[in-house]
N, C-alpha and C positions, 0 to 999 in steps of 0.2 A: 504494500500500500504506500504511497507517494506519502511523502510529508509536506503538509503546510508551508510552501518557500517564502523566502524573503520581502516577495513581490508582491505577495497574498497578506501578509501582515499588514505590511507599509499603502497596500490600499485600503484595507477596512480602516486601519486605524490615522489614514488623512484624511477621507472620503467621509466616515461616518460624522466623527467631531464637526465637518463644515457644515451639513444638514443638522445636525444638533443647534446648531448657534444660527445656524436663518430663522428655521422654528424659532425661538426664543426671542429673537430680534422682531419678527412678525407681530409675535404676543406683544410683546412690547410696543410696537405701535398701535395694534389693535386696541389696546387697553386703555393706551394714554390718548388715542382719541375719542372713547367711548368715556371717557371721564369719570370713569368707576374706580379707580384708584385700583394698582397693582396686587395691594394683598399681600400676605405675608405665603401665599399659594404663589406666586411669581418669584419671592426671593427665593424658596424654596428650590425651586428650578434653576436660579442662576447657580447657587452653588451645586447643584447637581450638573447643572454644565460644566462650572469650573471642576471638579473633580472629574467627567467622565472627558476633559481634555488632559486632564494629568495620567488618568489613567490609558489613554492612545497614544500618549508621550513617551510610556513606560512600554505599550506594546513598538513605537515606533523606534526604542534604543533597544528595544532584544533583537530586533529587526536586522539595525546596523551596528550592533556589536557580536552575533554571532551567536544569540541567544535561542534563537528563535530558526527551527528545520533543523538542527544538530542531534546526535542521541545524547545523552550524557552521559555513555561511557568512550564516548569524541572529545569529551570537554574534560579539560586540567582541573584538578580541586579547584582553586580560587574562582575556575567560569562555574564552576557547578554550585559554587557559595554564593555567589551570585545571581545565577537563575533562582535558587530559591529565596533570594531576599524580593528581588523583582515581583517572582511569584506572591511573596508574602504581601506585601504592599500592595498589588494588584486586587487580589484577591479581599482584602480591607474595604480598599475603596469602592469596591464595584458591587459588595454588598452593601455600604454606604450609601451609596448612589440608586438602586434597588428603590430600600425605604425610603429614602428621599423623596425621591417621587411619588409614591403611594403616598404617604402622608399630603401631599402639595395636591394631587388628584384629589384625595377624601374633602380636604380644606377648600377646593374649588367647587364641587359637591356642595360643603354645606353654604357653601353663598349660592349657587344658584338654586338651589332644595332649601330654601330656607323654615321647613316644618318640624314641628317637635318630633315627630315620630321618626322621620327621616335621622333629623343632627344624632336621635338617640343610637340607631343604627351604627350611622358613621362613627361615630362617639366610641361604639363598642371595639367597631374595625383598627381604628386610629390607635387603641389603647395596646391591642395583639399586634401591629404593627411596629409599636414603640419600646415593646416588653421584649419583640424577639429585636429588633434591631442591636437594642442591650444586650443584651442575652450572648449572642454571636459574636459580638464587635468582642466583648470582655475574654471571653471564650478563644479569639482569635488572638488577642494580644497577649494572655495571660498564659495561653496553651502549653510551654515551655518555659523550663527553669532553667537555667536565666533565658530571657525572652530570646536573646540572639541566636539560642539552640536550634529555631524553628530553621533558619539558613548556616550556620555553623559546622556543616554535616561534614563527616569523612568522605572519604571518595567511593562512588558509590554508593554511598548509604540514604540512609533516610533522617528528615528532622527528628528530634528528640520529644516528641510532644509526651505531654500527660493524659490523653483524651485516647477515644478512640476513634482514629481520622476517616477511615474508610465510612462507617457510621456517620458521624459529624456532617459530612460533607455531602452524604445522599440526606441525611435528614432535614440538611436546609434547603439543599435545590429541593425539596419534594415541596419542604411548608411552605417555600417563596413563590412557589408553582398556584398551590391552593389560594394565596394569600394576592395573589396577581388574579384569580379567578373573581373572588368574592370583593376585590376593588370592583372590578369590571363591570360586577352585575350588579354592584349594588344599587346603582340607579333605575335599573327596568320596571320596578316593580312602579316605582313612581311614576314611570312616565306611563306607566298598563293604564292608572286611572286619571293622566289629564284628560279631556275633556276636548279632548279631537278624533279625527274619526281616523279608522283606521292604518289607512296607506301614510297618512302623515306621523303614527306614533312609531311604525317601523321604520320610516328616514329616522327621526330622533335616534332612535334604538339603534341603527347603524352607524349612526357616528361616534357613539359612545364604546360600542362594540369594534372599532379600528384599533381600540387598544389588543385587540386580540393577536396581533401580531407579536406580542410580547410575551403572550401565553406560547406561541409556537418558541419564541426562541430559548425562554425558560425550560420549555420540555425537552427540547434540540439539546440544553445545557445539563440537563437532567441523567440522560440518554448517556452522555460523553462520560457525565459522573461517575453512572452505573459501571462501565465501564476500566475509570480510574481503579478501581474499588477492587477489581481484579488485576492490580498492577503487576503480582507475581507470574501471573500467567501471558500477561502479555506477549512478551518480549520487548527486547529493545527498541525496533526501529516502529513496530507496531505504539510500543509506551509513548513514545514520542509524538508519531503525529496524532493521540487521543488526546495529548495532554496538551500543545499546540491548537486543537478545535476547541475545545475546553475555554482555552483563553480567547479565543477569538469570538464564540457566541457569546461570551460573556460580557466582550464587549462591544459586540452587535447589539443584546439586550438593554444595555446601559444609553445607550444612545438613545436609539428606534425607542425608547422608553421616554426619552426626554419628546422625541417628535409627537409621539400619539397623546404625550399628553399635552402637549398645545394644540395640537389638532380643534378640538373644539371650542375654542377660544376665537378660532379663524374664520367663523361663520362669516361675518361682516365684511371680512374682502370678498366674498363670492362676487356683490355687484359691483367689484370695480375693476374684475379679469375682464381683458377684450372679447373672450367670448363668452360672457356671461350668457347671453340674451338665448345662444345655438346651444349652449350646454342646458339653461331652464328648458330649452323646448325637448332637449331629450331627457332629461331624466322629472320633468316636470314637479307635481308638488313635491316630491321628494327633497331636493334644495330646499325649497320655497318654506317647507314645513320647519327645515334646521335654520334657516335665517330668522323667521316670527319667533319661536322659540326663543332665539338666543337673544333679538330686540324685547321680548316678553323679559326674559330673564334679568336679563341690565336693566332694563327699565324698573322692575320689583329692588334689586337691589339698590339702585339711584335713587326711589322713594323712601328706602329703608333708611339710607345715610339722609337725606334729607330731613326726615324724622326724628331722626338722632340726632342730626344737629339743632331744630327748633326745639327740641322738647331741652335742649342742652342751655339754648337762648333763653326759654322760656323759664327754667331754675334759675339761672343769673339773675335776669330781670328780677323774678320772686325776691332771689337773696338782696339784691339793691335796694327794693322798694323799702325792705324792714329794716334793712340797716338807714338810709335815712328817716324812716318812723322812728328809731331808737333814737339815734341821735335828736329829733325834734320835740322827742319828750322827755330826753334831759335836758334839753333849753330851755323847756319850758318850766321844770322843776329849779 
């Protein structure tokens, strides 16, 4: 079986980061002109960009320092301490960047869901998101006594961890897999009972459903896992190009993660593409239905902060008026 070359790396990892950062750039104007203010669901995303450009940074110098297509019994102790530190840090960030996202979808969620029953949902989701994010991260850094053991290895050998890796590592591609699932859908149920007719709640539902690309590459990473996991049997030239796809859906996922979730944010440029008007006539209410939604949606949110802010005016004023009463009846006294 051919290994992953050099060429193969060094394109996912320029190629994807620049579609990462238009999407967000797009959000970004979309947002700032819709005058709903960014959210703390948008910072979210910036540093999920800034990390899954550190992390293509990282696949882009195994690239070109020979990390990357090699077996590792090709590579001198110090290149093999090395892949595994790369790996370490790799493997940090791009679960980092994972919840990241989830969390930023959920928080976009509850601004446009803005109902009790709904936030309590999300609420729940948000809490199992942020318990395993801990969970893992600590688990990843703590793994090995002293920490450096995790890349420190002999030649040949394997990290020093405390855990048990083969396990570890199918257990979280599996619950990130489920936990990418139950983001996804967590909106359908809501949009089942808006108050449109049918053809229109399935455009919604499909653009919310474009996250599903991320469920494939989760399972694509899942699949390579499983695999990892039988490393003794591999062999060499086979162990390598696993562990090689490994890293590269992973940061396929990280990415394509970041685009699907500004995806729906983008409603509002539909009518300013030059062929808006040839693409409404093909795919008809379907558009039509994601754009009213999403001016429905900002617009409920726009009255929300507006209301937040009079009722905010309206205490002030309250607290003015009594504090000059007070003062005009100790003048008087």
């Amino acid at each position: 079986m051919p290994l992953y070359t050099q060429r193969d790396s060094l394109g996912v990892n320029i190629a994807l980061p620049v579609l990462a950062l238009l999407a967000v750039v797009l959000r970004f104007v979309v947002q700032r002109r819709t005058k709903n203010g960014l959210g703390v669901s948008f910072i979210l995303i910036v540093v999920a960009l800034v990390l899954s450009i550190a992390i293509c940074a990282l696949g882009i110098y195994g690239s070109v320092s020979g990390l990357t297509g090699v077996r590792l019994d090709h590579m001198s102790l110090p290149t093999v301490q090395r892949y595994f530190l790369v790996i370490f840090i790799d493997v940090l960030l791009c679960h980092l960047v994972y919840e990241l996202i989830k969390v930023s979808i959920l928080l976009f969620y509850k601004r446009i869901f803005p109902t009790p029953k709904f936030n309590a949902h999300a609420n729940t989701v948000l809490g199992v998101v942020t318990a395993f994010t801990i969970t893992i991260t600590l688990v990843q850094i703590f793994g090995a006594s002293p920490i450096d053991g995790q890349w420190k290895v002999t030649k040949n050998g394997r990290p020093r961890l405390k855990y048990d890796h083969p396990i570890f590592i199918v257990s979280v591609a599996a619950i990130d897999m489920v936990l990418n699932l139950w983001t996804l859908a967590l909106p359908l149920p809501v949009i089942k009972n808006l108050h449109l007719d049918k053809q229109r709640k399935v455009g919604i539902s499909m653009l919310f459903l474009l996250g599903g690309f991320c469920v494939v590459s989760s399972t694509v990473r899942l699949y390579y896992v499983a695999l990892l996991v039988r490393a003794s049997s591999l062999g060499p030239e086979r162990l390598k190009y696993v562990s090689n796809a490994n890293d590269l859906w992973a940061h396929i996922e990280a990415c394509a993660s970041i685009v699907t979730a500004c995806l729906p944010t983008l409603a509002p440029l539909y009518r300013k593409l030059p062929f808006a008007d040839r693409l409404g006539s093909m795919l008809g209410d379907w558009v039509l239905s994601i754009e009213t939604f999403f001016q429905l949606s900002w617009q409920l949110i726009s009255s929300k902060q507006r209301g937040m802010t009079t009722r905010a005016t309206t205490r002030a004023s309250a607290r003015s008026s009594a504090e000059k009463l007070t003062a005009a009846e100790r003048g008087e006294k």
